[in-house]
C-alpha positions as a LaTeX table, in Angstrom:
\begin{tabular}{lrrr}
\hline
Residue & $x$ (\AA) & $y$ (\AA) & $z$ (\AA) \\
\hline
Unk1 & 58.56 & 145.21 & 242.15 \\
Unk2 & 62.18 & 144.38 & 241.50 \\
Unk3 & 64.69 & 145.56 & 244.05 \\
Unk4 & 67.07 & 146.30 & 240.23 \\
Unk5 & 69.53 & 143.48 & 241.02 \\
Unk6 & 67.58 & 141.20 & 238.72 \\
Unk7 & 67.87 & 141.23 & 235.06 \\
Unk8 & 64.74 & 141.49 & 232.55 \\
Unk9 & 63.06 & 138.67 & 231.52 \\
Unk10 & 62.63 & 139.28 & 227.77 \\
Unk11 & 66.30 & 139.57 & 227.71 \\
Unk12 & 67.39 & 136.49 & 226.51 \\
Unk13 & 64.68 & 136.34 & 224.12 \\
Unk14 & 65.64 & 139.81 & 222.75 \\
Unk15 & 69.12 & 138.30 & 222.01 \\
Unk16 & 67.98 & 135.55 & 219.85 \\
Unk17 & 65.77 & 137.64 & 217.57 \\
Unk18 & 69.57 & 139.93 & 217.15 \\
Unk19 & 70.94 & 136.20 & 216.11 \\
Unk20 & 68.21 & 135.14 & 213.95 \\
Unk21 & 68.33 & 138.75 & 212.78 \\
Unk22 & 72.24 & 138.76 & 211.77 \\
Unk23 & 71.62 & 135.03 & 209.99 \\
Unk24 & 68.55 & 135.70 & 208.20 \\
Unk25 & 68.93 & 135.85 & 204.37 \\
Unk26 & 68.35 & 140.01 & 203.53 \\
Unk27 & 71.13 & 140.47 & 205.90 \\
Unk28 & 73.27 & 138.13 & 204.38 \\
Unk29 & 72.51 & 139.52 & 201.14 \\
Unk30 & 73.18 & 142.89 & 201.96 \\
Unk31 & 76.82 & 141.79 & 203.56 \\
Unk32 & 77.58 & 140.36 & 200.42 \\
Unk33 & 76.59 & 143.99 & 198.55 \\
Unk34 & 78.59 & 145.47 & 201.28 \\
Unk35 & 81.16 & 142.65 & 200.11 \\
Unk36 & 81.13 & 143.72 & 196.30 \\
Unk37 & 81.62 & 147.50 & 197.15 \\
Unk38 & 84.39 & 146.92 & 198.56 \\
Unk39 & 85.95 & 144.80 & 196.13 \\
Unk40 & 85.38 & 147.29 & 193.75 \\
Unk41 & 87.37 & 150.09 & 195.58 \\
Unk42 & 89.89 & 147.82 & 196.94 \\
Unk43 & 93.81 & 148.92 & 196.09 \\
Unk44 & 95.95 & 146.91 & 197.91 \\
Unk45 & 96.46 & 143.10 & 199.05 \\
Unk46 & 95.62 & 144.47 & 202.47 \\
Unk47 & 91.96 & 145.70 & 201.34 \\
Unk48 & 91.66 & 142.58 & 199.30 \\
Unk49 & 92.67 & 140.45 & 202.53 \\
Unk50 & 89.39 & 142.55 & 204.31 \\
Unk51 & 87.17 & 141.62 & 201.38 \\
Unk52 & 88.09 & 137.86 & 201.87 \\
Unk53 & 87.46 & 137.96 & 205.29 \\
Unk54 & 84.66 & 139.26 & 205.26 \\
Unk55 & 83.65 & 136.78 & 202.27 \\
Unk56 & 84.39 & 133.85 & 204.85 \\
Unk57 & 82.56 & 135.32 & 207.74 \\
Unk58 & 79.37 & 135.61 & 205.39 \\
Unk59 & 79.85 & 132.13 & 204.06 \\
Unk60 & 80.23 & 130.69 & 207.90 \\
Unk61 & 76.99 & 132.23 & 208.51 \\
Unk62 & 75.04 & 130.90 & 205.38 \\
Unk63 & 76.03 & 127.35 & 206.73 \\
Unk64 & 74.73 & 127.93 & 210.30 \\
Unk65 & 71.64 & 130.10 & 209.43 \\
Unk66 & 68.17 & 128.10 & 209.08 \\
Unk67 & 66.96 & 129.80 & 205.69 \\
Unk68 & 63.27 & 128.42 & 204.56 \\
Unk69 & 63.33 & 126.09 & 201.75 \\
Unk70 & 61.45 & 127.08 & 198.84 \\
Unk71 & 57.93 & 125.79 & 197.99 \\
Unk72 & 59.23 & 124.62 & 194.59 \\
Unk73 & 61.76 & 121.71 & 194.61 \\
Unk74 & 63.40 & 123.22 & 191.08 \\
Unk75 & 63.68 & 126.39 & 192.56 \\
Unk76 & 66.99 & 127.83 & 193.93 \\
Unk77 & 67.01 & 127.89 & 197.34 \\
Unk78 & 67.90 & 131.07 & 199.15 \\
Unk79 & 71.37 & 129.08 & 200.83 \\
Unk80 & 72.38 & 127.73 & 197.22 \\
Unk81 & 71.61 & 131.84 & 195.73 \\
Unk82 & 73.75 & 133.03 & 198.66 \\
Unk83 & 76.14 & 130.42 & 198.12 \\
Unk84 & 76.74 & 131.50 & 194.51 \\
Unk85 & 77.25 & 134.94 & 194.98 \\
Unk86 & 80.32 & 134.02 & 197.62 \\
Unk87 & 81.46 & 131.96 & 194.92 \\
Unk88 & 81.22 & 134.38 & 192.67 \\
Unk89 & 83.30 & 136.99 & 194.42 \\
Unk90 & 85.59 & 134.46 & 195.11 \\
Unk91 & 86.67 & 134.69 & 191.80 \\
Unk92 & 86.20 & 138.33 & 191.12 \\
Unk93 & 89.21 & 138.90 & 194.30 \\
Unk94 & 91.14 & 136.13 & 193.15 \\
Unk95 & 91.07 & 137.64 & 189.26 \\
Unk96 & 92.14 & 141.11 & 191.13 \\
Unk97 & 94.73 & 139.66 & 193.25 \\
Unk98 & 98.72 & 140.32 & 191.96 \\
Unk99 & 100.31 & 140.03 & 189.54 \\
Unk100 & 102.55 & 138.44 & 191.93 \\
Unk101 & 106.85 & 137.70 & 191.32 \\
Unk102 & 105.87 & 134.00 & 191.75 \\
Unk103 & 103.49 & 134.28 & 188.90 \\
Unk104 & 106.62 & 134.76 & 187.09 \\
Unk105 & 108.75 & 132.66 & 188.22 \\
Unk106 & 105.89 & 129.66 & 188.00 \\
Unk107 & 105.96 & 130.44 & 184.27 \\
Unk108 & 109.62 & 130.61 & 183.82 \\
Unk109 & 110.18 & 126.90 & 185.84 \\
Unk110 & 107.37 & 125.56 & 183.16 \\
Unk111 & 109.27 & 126.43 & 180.17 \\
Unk112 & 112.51 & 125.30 & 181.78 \\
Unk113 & 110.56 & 121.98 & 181.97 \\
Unk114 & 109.21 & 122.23 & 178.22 \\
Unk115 & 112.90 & 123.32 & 177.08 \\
Unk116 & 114.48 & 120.29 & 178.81 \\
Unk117 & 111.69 & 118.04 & 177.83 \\
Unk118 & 111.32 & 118.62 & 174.15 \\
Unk119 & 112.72 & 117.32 & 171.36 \\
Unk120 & 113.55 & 120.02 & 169.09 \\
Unk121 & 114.25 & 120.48 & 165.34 \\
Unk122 & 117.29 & 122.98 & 164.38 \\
Unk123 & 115.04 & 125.76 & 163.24 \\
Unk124 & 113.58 & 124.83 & 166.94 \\
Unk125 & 116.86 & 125.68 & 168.43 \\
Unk126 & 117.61 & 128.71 & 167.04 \\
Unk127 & 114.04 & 130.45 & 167.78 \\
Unk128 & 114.19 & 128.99 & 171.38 \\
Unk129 & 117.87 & 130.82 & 171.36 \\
Unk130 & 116.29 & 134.30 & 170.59 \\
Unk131 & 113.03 & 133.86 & 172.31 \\
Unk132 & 115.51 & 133.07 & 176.05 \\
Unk133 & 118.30 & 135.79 & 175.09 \\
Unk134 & 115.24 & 138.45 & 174.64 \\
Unk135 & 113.63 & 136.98 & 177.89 \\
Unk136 & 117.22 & 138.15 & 179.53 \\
Unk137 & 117.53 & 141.13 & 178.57 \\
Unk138 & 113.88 & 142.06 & 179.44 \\
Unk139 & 114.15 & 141.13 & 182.59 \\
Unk140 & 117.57 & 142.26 & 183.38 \\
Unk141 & 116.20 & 146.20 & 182.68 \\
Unk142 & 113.59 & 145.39 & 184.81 \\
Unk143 & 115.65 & 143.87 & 187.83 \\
Unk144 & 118.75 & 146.03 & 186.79 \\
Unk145 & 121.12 & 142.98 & 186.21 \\
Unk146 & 122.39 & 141.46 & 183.22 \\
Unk147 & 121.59 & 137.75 & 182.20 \\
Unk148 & 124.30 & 136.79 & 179.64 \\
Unk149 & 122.88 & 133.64 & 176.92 \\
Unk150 & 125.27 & 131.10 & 176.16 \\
Unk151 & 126.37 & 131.09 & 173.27 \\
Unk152 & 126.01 & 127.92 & 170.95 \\
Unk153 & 123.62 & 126.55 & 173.70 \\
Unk154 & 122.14 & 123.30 & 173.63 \\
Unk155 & 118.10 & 123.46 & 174.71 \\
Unk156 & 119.88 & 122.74 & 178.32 \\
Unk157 & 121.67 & 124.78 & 178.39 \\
Unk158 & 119.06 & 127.64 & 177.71 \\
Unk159 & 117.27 & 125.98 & 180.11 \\
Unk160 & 120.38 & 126.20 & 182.69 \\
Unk161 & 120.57 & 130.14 & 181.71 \\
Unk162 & 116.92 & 130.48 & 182.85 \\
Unk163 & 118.20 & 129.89 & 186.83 \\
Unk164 & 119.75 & 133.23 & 187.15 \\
Unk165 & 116.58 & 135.11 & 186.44 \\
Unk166 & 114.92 & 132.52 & 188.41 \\
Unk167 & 117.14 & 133.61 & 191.70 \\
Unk168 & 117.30 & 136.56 & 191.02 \\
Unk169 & 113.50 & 137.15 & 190.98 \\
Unk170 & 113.16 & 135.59 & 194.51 \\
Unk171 & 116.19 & 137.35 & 195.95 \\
Unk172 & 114.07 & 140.31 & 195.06 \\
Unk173 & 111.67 & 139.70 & 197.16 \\
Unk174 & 109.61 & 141.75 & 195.55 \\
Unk175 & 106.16 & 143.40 & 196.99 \\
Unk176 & 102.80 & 142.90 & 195.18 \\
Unk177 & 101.68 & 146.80 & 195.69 \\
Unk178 & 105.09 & 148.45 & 196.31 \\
Unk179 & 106.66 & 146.73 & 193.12 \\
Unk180 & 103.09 & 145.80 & 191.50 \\
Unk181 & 104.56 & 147.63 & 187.98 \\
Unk182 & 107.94 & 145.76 & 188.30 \\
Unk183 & 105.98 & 142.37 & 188.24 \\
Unk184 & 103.80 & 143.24 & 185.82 \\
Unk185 & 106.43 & 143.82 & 183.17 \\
Unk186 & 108.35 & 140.71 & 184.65 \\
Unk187 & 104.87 & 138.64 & 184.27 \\
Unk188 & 104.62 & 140.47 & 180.67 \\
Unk189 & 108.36 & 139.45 & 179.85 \\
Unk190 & 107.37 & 135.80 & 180.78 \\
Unk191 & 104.46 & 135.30 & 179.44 \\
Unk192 & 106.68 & 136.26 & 175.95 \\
Unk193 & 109.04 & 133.74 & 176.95 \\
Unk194 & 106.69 & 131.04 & 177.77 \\
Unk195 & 104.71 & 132.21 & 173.67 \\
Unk196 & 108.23 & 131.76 & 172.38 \\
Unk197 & 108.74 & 128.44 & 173.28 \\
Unk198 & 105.13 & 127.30 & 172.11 \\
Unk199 & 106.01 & 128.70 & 168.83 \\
Unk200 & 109.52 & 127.81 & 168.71 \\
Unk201 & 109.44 & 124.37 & 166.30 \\
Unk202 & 109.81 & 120.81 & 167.84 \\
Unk203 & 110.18 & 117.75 & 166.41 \\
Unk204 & 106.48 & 115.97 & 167.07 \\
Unk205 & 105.69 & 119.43 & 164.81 \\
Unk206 & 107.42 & 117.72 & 161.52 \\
Unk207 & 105.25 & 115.98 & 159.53 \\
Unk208 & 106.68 & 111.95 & 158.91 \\
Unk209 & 108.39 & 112.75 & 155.86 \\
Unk210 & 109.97 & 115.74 & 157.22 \\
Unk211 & 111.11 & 113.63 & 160.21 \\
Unk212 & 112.16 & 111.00 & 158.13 \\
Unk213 & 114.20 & 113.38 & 155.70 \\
Unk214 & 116.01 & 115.27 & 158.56 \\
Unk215 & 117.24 & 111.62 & 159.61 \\
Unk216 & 118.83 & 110.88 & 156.38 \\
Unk217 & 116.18 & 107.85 & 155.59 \\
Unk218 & 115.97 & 109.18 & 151.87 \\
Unk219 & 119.69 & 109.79 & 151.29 \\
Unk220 & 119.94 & 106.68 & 149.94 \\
Unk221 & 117.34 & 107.11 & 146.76 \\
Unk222 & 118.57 & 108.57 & 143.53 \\
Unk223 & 115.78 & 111.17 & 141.68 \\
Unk224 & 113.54 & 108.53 & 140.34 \\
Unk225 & 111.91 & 105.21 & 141.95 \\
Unk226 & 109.50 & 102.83 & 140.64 \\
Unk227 & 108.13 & 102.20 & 144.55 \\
Unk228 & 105.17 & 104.18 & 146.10 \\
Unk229 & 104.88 & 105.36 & 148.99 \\
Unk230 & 108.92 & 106.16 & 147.93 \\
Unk231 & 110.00 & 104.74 & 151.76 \\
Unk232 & 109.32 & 101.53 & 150.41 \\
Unk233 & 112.38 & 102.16 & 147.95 \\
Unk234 & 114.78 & 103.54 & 150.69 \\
Unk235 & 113.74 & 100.38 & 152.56 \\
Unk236 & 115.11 & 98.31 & 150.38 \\
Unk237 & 117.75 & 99.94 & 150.09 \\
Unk238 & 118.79 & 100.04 & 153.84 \\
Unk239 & 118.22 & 96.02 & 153.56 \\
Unk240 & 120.58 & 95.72 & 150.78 \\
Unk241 & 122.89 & 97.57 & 153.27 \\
Unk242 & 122.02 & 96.19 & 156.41 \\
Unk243 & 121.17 & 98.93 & 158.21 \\
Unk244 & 118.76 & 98.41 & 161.20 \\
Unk245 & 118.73 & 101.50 & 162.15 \\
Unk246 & 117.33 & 103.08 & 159.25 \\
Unk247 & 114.92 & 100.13 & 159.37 \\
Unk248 & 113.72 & 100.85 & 162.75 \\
Unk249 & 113.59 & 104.34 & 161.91 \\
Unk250 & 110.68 & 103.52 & 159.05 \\
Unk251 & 108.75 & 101.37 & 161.65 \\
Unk252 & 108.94 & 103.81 & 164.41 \\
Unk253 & 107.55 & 107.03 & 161.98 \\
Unk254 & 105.66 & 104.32 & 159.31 \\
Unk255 & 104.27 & 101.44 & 161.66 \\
Unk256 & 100.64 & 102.78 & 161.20 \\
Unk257 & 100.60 & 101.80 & 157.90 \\
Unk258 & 100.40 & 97.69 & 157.91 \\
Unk259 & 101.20 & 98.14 & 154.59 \\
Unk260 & 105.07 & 99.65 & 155.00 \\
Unk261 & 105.10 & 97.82 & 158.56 \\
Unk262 & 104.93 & 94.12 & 157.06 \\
Unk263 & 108.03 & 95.33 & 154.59 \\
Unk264 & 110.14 & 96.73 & 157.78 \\
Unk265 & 109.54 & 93.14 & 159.60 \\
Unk266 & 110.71 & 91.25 & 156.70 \\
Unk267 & 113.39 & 93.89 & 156.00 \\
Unk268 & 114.70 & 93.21 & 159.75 \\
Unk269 & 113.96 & 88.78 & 159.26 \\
Unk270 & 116.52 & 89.27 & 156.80 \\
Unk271 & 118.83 & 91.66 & 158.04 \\
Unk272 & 118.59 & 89.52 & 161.82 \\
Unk273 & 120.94 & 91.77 & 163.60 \\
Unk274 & 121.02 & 91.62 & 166.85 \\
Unk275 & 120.32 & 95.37 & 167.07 \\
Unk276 & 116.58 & 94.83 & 166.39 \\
Unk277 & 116.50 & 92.78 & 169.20 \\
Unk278 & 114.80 & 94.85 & 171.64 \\
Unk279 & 112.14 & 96.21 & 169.08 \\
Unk280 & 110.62 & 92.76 & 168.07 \\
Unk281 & 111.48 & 91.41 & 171.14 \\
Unk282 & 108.36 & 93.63 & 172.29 \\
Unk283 & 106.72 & 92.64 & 169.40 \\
Unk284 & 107.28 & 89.27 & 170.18 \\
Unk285 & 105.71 & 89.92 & 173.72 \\
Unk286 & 102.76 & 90.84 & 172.42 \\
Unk287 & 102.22 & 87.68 & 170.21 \\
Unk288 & 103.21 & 89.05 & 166.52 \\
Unk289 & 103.87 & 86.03 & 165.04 \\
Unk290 & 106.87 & 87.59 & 162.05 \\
Unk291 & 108.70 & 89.20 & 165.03 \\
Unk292 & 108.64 & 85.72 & 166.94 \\
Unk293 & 110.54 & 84.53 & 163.73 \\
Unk294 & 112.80 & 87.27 & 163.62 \\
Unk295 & 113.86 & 86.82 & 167.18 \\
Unk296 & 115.04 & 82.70 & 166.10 \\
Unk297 & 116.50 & 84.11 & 163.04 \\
Unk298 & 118.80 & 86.75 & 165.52 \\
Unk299 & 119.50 & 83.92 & 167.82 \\
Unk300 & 120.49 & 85.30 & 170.53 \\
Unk301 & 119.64 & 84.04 & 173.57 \\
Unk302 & 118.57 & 86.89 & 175.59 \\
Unk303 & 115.77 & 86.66 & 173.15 \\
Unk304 & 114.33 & 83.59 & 174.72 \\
Unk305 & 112.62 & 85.88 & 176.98 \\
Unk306 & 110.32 & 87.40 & 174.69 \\
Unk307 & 109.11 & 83.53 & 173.30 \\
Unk308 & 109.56 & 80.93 & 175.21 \\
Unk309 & 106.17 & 81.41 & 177.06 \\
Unk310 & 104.57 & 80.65 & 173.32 \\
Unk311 & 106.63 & 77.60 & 173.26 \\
Unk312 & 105.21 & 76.23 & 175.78 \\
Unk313 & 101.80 & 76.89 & 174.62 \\
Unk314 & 98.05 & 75.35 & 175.85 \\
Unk315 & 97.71 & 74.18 & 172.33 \\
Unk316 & 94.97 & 77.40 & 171.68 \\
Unk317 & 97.54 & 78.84 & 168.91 \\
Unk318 & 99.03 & 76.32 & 167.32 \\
Unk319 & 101.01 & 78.39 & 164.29 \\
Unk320 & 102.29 & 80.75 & 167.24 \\
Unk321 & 103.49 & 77.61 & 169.23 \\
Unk322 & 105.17 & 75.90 & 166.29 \\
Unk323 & 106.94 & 79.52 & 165.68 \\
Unk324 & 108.21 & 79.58 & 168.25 \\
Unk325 & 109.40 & 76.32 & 169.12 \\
Unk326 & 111.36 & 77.19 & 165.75 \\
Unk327 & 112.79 & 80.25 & 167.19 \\
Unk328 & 113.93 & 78.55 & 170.21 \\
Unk329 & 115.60 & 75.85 & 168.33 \\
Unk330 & 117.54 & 78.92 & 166.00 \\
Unk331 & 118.48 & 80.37 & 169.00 \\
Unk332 & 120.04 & 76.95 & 169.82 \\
Unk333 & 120.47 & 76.95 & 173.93 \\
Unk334 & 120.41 & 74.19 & 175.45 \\
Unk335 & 118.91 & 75.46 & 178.42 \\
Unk336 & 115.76 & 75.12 & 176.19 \\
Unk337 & 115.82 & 71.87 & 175.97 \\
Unk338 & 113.67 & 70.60 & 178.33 \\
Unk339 & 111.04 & 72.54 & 177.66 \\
Unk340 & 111.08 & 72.24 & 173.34 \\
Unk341 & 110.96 & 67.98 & 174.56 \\
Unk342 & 108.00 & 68.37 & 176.69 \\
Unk343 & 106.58 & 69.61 & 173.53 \\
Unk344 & 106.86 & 65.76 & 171.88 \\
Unk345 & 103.80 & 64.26 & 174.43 \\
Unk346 & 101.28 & 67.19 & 173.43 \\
Unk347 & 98.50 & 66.47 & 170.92 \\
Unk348 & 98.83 & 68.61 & 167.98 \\
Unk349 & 101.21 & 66.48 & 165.67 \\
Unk350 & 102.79 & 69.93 & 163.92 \\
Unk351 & 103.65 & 70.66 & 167.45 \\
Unk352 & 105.36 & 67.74 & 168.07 \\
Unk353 & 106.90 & 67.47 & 164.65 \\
Unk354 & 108.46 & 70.85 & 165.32 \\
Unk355 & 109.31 & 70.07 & 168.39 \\
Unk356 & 111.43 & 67.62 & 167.32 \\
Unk357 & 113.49 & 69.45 & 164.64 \\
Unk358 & 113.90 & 72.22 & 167.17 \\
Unk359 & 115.83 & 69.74 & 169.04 \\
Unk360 & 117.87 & 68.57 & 166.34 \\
Unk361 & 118.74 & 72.51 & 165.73 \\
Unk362 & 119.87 & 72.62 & 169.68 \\
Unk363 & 121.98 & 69.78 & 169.93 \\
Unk364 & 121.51 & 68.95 & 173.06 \\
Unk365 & 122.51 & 65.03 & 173.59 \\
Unk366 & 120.59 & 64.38 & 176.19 \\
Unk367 & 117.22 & 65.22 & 173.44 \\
Unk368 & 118.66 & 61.90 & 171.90 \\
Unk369 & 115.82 & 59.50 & 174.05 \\
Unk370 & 112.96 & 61.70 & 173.90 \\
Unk371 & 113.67 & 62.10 & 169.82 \\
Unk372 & 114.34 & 57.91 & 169.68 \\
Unk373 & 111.16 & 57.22 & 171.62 \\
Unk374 & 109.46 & 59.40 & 169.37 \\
Unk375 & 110.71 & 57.63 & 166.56 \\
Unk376 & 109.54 & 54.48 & 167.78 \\
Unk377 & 106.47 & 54.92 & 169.30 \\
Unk378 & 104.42 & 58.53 & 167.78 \\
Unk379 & 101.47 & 57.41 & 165.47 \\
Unk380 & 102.19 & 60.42 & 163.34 \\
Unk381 & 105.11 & 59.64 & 160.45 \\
Unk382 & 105.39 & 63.14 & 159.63 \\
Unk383 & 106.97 & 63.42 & 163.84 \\
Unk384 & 109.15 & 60.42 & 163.16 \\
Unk385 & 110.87 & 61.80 & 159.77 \\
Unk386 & 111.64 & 64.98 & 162.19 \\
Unk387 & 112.54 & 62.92 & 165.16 \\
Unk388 & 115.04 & 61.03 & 162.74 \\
Unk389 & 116.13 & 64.36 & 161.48 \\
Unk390 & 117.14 & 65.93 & 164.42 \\
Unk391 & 119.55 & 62.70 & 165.79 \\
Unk392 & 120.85 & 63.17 & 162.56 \\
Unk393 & 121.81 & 66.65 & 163.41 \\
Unk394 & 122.93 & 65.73 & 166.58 \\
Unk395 & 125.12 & 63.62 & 165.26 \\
Unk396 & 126.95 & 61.26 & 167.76 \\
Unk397 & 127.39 & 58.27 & 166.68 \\
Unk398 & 124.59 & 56.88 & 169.67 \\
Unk399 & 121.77 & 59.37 & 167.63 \\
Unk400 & 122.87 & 58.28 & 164.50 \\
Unk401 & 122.28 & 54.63 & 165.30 \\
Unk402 & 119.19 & 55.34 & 166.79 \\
Unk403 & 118.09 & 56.58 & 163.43 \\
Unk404 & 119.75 & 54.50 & 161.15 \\
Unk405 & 117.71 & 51.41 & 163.15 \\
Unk406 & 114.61 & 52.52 & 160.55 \\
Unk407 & 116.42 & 52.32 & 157.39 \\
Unk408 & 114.02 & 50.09 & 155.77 \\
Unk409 & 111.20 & 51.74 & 157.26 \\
Unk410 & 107.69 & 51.46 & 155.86 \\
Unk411 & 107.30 & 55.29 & 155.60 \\
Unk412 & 109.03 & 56.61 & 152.63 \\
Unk413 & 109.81 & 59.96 & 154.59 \\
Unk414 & 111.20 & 58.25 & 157.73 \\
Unk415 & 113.17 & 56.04 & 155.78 \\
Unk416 & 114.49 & 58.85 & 153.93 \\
Unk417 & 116.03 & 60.11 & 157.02 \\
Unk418 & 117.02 & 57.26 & 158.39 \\
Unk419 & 118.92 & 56.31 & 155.73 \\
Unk420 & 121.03 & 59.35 & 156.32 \\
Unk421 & 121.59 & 58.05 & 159.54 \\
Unk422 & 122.72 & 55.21 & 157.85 \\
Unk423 & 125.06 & 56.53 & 155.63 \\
Unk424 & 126.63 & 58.79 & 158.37 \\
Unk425 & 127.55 & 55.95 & 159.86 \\
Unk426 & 128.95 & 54.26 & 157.19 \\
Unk427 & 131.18 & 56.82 & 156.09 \\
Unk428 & 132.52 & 57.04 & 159.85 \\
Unk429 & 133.47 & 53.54 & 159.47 \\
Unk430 & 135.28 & 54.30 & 156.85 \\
Unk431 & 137.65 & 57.09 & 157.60 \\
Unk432 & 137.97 & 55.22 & 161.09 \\
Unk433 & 139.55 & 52.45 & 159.24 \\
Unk434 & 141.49 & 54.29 & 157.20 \\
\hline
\end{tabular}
């Protein structure tokens, strides 16, 4: 018998069938119907705050209850159907939740950021103008304030006029079921604002043409041309002019035709201003061969940058080396001269050949030993005419002897510059004597 101090024995085996009961799947199931109901009659964030937790006491559950796998590996199992469901109301509460003020607001900041970050046309302008001022006045009836436009306004300065409904919003403080019609029409007045702006008409909207033709690129056509496409005739024009800008302008809106692009390169190799610099200078970069040109024909030396790497080539592109070993010497520092002579022991005879004249387009004295050993010793005749061409550019009277030494030189061509050399010399004689 038991004296009534002691405690049944089945008892703690009574409490795990209550646990196993709580956790097993029917139950779950029927939480989650109990779940649904009460989403459906829920009113305020307060009932929709009980329907969530009770979502994540059901979902805690699911993950610590030992439901049976089913017998069929392609069937759902009874956690992943559970699962589901939660997810499922999930987004059922969070579709019923608000409209909240920061809704709002979140959509006002975003076309702030559009507004600020667009580039708009002046039709643009104008309908972003009416689309904020209407914005204003909806929301000042709603908040009972008044939001004054700027008038004239740049797109900033729109932007800038957005901040006051912005504050004035949050200084609201506005509550989701006390005010829920309040932020509903503030949402609705937003959501107009934010339509506005996607309609209102940028600049990426405008076809090429149209961009091109609100620049000015065609203003300088008469009624007739013989060119097609027509930009090919307001190119040349701009040339004729020397406009760069205008030239740039037809690469930046035309480059995807190689067609008009090839024109625009050797529009800007003739112009070679210095205001193209930074646009074939990343050409140049990325090996374009005409823009390499165009940087020796601006020659100015913060253009070495963009080619001197090609310059100093491994041989693997020989046309791109020699271009640029031309450039370099256009651009005429003598800071490159170490590197155009350590061009004269490669292999590749153009190479050196060029090499050489780039040197004679620098200057540089101290090239004049390099260029004379060149013209002594290279097997290649075609490198010693250049190597005698360049100390005759030079010019001193040391270079010019060290040319003028191969006068009578077996190759025609070498002799032909030689005897420059040679004649340079001569007529220095002269005036020094008179």
């Amino acid at each position: 018998m038991s004296d009534g101090d002691e405690e049944p024995e089945d008892a703690p085996e009574e409490s795990a069938d209550e646990s196993t009961t709580e956790l097993d799947a029917d139950t779950l199931e029927s939480r989650l119907d109990d779940a649904g109901e009460a989403l459906e009659a829920a009113e305020t964030e307060a009932d929709l705050d009980d329907v969530e937790a009770t979502l994540d006491g059901v979902e805690s559950d699911v993950e610590a209850a030992d439901l049976p796998e089913p017998d069929d590996e392609d069937e759902e199992s009874r956690e992943e159907a559970l699962q589901s469901r939660i997810d499922e109301l999930r987004s059922d509460l969070d579709e019923q939740r608000g409209p909240y003020a920061a809704d709002a607001v979140e959509t006002v900041e975003d076309a702030q950021s559009t507004i600020e970050s667009t580039r708009w046309t002046e039709q643009g302008e104008d309908e972003l103008a009416d689309a904020v001022s209407a914005f204003l006045d909806d929301a000042g009836d709603v908040l009972d304030e008044s939001f004054d436009a700027t008038a004239d306004a740049s797109p900033e300065d729109l932007a800038g006029d957005l901040d006051g409904v912005v504050d004035a919003i949050e200084t609201a403080d506005l509550d989701a079921d006390e005010d829920a019609d309040d932020i509903a029409a503030l949402v609705e007045a937003a959501d107009g604002l934010a339509d506005g702006v996607e309609d209102a008409q940028a600049w990426d909207d405008l076809s090429v043409r149209q961009k091109l033709r609100a620049e000015g690129y065609y203003d300088v056509m008469g009624q007739k041309h013989k060119d097609f496409p027509p930009e090919w005739t307001a190119l040349k024009e701009w040339e004729k002019r020397g406009n760069v800008e205008m030239i740039l302008l037809c690469m930046e809106h035309m480059g995807d035709s190689e067609f008009m692009e090839r024109h625009c390169l050797d529009a800007l190799l003739h112009v070679a201003k210095e205001e193209a610099l930074d646009e074939v200078g990343q050409r140049a970069a990325r090996r374009d061969e005409k823009a390499v040109e165009i940087v020796g024909k601006i020659g100015s030396e913060d253009g070495l940058e963009h080619i001197e790497d090609y310059a100093d080539d491994d041989g693997s592109n020989v046309t791109l080396q020699t271009t640029a070993l031309k450039a370099v010497g256009e651009i005429g520092s003598e800071d490159s001269t170490q590197l155009v002579a350590n061009q004269l022991d490669v292999d590749v005879a153009d190479v050196r050949s060029q090499a050489a004249r780039s040197l004679g387009l620098i200057g540089d004295t101290r090239a004049i030993d390099p260029l004379a050993d060149a013209l002594a010793d290279d097997e290649s005749d075609t490198v010693r005419a250049s190597a005698a061409w360049a100390l005759v550019q030079i010019g001193t009277e040391s270079a010019l002897e060290a040319a003028a030494e191969y006068a009578d030189d077996e190759s025609y061509i070498v002799e032909q510059e030689a005897a420059k050399a040679d004649d340079a010399l001569d007529s220095d004689t002269a005036e020094a004597a008179a």
